[in-house]
C-alpha positions, -999 to +999 in steps of 0.1 A: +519-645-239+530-624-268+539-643-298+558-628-330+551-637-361+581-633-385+578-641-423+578-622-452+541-618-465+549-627-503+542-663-503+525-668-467+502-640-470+473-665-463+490-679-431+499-647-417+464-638-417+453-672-404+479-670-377+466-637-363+432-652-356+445-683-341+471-669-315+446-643-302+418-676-300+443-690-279+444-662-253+474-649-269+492-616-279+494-624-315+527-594-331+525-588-368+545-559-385+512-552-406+490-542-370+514-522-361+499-485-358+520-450-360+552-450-343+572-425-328+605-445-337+613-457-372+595-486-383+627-510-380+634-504-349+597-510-337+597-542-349+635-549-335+621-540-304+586-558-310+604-589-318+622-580-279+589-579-263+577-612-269+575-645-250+583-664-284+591-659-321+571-683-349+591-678-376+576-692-410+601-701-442+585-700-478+600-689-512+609-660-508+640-645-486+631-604-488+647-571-495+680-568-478+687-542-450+709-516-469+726-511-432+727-550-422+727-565-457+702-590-446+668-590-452+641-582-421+632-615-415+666-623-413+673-600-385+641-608-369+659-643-364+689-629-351+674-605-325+652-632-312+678-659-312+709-631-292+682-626-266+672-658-259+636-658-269+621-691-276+624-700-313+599-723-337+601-725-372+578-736-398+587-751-435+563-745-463+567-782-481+561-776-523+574-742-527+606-729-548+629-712-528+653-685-539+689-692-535+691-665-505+657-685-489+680-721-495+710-705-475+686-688-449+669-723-440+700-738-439+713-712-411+683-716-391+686-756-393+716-754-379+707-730-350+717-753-323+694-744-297+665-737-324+632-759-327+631-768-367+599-793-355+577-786-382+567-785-424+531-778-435+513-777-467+490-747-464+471-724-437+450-752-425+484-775-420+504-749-401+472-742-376+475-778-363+514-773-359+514-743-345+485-749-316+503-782-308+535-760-303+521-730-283+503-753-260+533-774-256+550-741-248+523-734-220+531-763-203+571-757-200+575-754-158+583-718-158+619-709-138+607-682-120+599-680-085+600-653-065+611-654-027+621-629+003+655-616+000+681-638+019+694-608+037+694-565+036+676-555+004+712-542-020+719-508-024+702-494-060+724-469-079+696-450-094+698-426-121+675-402-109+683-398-068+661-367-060+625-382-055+612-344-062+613-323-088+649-320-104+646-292-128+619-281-152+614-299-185+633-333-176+625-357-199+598-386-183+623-421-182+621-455-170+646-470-153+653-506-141+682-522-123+695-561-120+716-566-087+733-601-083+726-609-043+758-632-042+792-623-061+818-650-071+845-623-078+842-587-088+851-574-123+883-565-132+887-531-136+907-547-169+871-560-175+852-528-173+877-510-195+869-533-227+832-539-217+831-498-217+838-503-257+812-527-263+782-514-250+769-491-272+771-515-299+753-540-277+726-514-268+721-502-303+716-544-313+690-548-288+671-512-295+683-494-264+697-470-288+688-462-322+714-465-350+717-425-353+716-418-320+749-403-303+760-425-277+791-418-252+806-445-234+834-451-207+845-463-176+856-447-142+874-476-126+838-482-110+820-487-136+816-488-171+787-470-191+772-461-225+746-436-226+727-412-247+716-378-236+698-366-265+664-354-255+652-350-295+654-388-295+651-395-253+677-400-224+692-437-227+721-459-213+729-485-201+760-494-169+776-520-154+794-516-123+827-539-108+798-557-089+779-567-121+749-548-106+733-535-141+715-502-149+695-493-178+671-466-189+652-460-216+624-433-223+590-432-216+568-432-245+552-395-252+538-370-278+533-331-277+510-335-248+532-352-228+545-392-217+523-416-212+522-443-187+507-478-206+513-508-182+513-532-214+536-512-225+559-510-202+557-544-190+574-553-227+600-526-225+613-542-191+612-575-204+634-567-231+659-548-209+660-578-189+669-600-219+697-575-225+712-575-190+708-610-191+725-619-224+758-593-212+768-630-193+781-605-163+751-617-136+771-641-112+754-661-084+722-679-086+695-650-077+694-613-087+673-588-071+654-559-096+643-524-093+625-502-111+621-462-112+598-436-134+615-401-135+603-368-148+566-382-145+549-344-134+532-340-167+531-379-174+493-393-170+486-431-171+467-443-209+477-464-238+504-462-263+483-465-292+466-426-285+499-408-288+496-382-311+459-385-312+452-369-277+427-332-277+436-330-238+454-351-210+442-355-175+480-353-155+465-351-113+486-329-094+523-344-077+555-330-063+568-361-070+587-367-098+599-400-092+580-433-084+605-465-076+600-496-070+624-510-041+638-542-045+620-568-026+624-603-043+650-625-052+646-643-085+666-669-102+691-651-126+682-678-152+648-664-152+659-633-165+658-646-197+629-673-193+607-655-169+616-622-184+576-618-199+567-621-160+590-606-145+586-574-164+548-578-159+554-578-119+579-545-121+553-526-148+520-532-123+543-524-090+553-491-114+517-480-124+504-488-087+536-464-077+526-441-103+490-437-091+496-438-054+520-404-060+486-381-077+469-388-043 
């Protein structure tokens, strides 16, 4: 489980620190904006999309509020809140007791106390204090029944609209991508074409909130009738998008991390990114029935080579194996509850990231 920790450090420097130690003790993923190591995205959105990747958010009030966002006019911790609360990601917050709180801090503490589906649960004194709250709440969170189950597809595995069709070569240089889809197994009613046309409007806004695309990036977006898309084809800052179809079948895609040498394939990695593309497709509210299938695909892997994330830029020489292929896929084979797209979205993107790499290494033979 990867846990966030979201404060500001003035004030609850101390607990940060103790926090760190105590997560990873637990046999957790403890997320602190202070470990984080070069980036090849800005620094905001690699916490954004941090904050995305986690199984839940601990988010500790003291005096101080922070430095607003000159683009959001809030301050980071404040956003923090607000990414992990629109995607659904399990929320516990902490109250240091004897402390002076700005007046920004007062109206922040207010907001979150009347989050509706937020956990206020706990006040502490000091480092020591907030220890004993917080193990009590992880381990209660380790015992929630977990809403995902995976079982055989009731019928004829759905037909996947994949980005990249041609499982060879497409053309030189294409940039290395990941792609996932969510297809509902049963459909209520189809989208209104009506639908589509307004939903073609909002996606780029929804894709640039939950880091699919950054704030500069040029996005397009429209509809065909069929389907309605936003996407990005800028290779400077990587191929993105996202589409719905009249079917509510969902497609996203994303790049795969890389440097001058090349992408790189990190399953940790890329188990996060899918999670948080499945929190996205899941918050859209489009996914009718009661089970979804998903499928995943890596394109323009030739000169990708499996390793971790935290090398990029650091790399003297790669080791890429030799492969016409250049796209892996993962067919869809499952059904999973579409409430657990949200819930189980930690596992399920765990599943779809090992199935990937296994893909991945089964095409340099």
């Amino acid at each position: 489980m990867r846990a966030f920790i979201s404060s500001v450090r003035r004030g609850l420097g101390e607990e940060r620190d103790a926090l760190r130690g105590l997560i990873s003790a637990l046999g957790h993923v403890p997320v602190r904006f202070e470990d984080f190591t070069a980036q090849p995205v800005p620094s905001r959105q690699a916490c954004m999309e941090a904050v995305s990747s986690c199984d839940i958010c601990l988010l500790l009030l003291g005096p101080s509020y922070g430095d607003r966002l000159p683009d959001t006019g809030v301050a980071p911790t404040h956003e923090e809140f607000n990414v992990a609360r629109s995607r659904g990601i399990p929320l516990y917050a902490f109250l240091k007791r004897g402390v002076e709180m700005d007046a920004d801090q007062r109206a922040f503490v207010s907001e979150v106390e009347q989050y509706a589906t937020g956990r206020f649960r706990a006040a502490f004194d000091g480092a020591t204090d907030l220890l004993t709250a917080v193990t009590a709440v992880v381990r209660q969170h380790e015992s929630m029944p977990s809403a995902l189950a995976w079982e055989r597809l009731p019928g004829p595995a759905p037909a996947v609209p994949w980005v990249a069709a041609d499982q060879r070569q497409l053309y030189a240089g294409q940039p290395a991508t990941v792609e996932m889809h969510v297809l509902p197994l049963t459909h209520a009613s189809r989208l209104a074409v009506g639908q589509l046309e307004v939903l073609g409007g909002t996606l780029a806004g929804r894709g640039r909130e939950h880091g699919l695309f950054t704030q500069a990036q040029p996005v397009d977006t429209g509809t065909d009738g069929s389907a309605a898309w936003a996407r990005s084809d800028d290779w400077r800052q990587g191929v993105a998008g996202v589409r719905v179809d009249r079917d509510s079948a969902i497609s996203l895609w994303w790049p795969l991390p890389s440097d001058g040498m090349g992408a790189v394939v990190d399953s940790e990695d890329l188990a996060s990114a899918v999670a948080a593309k499945l929190r996205f497709a899941a918050s859209l509210g489009l996914i009718g029935g009661d089970r979804a299938a998903v499928a995943a695909a890596l394109s323009g892997v030739a000169m990708a080579a499996e390793g971790s994330v935290a090398d990029l830029g650091k790399r003297n020489s790669v080791s890429f194996g030799f492969s016409q292929r250049e796209v892996v896929r993962v067919e869809p084979e499952d059904a999973v509850p579409v409430g657990a797209l949200t819930s189980g979205a930690g596992d399920i993107g765990r599943e779809l990231a090992t199935r990937l790499v296994h893909a991945f290494r089964a095409s340099r033979r």
